[in-house]
VMD Tcl script that draws the C-alpha trace (Angstrom):
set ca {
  {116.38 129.26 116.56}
  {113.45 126.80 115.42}
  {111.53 125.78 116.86}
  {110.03 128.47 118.16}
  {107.19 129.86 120.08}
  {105.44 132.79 119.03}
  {102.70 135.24 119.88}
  {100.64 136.87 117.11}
  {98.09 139.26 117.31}
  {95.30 140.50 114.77}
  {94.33 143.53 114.11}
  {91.39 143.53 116.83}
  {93.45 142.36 119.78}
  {92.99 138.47 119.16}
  {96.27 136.63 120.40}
  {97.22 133.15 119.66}
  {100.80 131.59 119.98}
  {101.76 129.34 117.27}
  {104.82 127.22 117.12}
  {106.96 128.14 114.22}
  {109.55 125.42 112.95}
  {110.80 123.83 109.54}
  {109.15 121.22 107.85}
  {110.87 117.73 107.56}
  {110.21 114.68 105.26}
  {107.39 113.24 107.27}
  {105.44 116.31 106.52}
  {105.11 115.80 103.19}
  {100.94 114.63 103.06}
  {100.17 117.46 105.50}
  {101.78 119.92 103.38}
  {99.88 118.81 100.27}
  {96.55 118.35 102.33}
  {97.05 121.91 103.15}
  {97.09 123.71 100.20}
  {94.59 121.40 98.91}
  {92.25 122.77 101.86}
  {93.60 126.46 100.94}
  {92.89 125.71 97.33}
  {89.65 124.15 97.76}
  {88.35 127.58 99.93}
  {89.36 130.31 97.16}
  {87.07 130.95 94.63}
  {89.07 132.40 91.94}
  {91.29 129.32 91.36}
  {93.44 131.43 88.73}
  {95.31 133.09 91.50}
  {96.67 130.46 93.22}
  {99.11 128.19 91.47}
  {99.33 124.53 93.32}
  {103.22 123.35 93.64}
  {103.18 119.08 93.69}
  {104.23 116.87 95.92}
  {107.00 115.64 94.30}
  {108.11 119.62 93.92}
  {107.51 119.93 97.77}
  {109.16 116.42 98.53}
  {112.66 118.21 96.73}
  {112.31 121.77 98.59}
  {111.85 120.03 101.86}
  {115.41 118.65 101.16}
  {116.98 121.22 99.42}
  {115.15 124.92 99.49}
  {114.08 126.24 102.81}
  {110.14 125.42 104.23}
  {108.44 126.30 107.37}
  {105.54 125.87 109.01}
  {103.52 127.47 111.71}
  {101.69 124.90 114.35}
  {98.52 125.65 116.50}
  {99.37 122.61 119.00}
  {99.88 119.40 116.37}
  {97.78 120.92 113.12}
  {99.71 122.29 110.51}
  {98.10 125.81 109.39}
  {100.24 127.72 107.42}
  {103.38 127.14 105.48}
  {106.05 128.68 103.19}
  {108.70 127.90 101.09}
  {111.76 129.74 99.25}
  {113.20 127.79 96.09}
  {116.98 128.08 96.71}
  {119.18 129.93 94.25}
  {119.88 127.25 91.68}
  {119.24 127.11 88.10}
  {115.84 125.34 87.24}
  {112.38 126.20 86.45}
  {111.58 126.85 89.90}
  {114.57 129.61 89.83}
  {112.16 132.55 88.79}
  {115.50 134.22 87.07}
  {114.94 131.91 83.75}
  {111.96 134.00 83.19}
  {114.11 136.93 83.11}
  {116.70 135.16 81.16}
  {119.18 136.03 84.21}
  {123.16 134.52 83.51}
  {124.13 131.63 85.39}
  {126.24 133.72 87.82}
  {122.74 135.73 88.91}
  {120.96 132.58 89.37}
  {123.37 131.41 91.65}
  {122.57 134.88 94.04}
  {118.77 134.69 93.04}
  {116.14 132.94 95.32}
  {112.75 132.37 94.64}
  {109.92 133.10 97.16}
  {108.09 130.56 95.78}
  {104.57 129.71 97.70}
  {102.76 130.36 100.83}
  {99.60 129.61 101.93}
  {97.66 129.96 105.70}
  {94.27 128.15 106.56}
  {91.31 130.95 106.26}
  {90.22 130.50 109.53}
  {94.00 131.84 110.73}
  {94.21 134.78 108.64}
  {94.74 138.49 109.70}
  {97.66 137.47 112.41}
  {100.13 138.45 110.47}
  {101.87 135.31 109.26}
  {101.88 135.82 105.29}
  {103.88 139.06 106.03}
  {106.23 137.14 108.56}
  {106.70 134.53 106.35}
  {107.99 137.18 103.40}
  {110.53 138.61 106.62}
  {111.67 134.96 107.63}
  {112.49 133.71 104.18}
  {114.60 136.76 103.19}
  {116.54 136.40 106.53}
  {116.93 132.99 105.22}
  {117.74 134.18 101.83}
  {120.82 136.32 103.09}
  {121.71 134.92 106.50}
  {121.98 131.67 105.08}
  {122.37 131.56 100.95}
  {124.22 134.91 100.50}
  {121.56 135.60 98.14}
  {121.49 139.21 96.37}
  {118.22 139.58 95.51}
  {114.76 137.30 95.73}
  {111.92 137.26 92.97}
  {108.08 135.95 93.30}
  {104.95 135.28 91.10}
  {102.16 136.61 92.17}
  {98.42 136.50 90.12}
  {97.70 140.32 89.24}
  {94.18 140.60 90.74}
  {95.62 138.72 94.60}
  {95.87 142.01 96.03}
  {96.48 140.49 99.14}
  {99.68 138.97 98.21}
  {100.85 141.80 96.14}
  {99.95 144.27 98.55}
  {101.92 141.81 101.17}
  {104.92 141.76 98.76}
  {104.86 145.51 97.82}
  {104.89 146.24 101.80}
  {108.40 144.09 102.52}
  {109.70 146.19 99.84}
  {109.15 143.99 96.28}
  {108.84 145.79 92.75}
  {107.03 144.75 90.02}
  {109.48 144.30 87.10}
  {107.58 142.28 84.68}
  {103.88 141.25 83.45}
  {103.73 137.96 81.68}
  {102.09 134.70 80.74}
  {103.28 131.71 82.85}
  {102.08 128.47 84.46}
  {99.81 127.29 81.42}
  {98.56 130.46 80.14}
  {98.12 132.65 83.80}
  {98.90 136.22 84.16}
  {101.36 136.97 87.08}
  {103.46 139.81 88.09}
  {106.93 139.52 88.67}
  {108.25 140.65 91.39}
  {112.05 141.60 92.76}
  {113.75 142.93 95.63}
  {116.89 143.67 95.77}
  {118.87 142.97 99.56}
}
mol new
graphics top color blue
foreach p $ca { graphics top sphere $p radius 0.5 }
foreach p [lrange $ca 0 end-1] q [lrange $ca 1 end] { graphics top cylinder $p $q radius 0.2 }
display resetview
């Protein structure tokens, strides 16, 4: 049930509760301002493919986002592009039939303020979305892009249980992995 209260903990005993809910309409500039603070802070821009606001604007409508709070600031979020057919359905790269987009989800972006890394909330976003996925959707199986050399994310999606099934060119010339599990 969201929203929700939660306790997470870093790897050296640091505890902070964060309120976990889903994002509505008014959200939209916070969202975008964000990932534009995430963006800004990574140096290698290549791994890190922006979504815009009009593209958030839809998913808060139709996909599922959420967000974690620390008291009224926004510092992570997450979103999971509903199985549909469309460019953001990650099975026209794989040139998947209309009847597997329609089981397919795709775990499209997440992104957490530096300062609130290492509690965790990348790898419970990647748990809450698939609960979404098949509690929700009756999807079969999710996909996600992820830039070769983010070993973060990768190692993040290879640790929920994702394969890599495909190397390729996407998003204006950028090398990402493809990835797939199967529920």
């Amino acid at each position: 049930k969201l929203p929700c209260e939660m306790i997470m903990k870093r790897h050296n005993g640091e505890e902070k509760t964060f309120i976990l809910r889903r994002c509505v309409p008014e959200d939209l500039d916070e969202i975008v301002a964000l990932q534009d603070e995430v963006y800004d802070y990574i140096s290698d821009k290549k791994i890190f493919q922006k979504t815009e606001a009009d593209e958030f604007a839809e998913s808060i409508e139709l996909d599922q986002c959420f967000c974690f709070m620390d008291g009224n600031k926004m510092i992570a979020f997450t979103l999971m592009v509903a199985a549909r057919p469309g460019y953001r359905n990650y099975g026209e790269y794989l040139d998947y039939t209309p009847e597997q987009l329609a089981k397919t989800v795709s775990m499209d972006t997440s992104f957490v303020l530096p300062e609130y890394r290492g509690f965790g909330l990348q790898q419970f976003f990647f748990e809450l979305r698939e609960q979404a996925a098949t509690e929700l959707l009756g999807a079969t199986e999710a996909l996600t892009t992820i830039a070769t050399d983010n070993e973060d994310s990768l190692n993040n999606a290879y640790k929920t249980g994702y394969e890599e099934i495909r190397r390729m060119t996407i998003y204006g010339g950028l090398e990402r992995c493809i990835l797939r599990k199967v529920f």
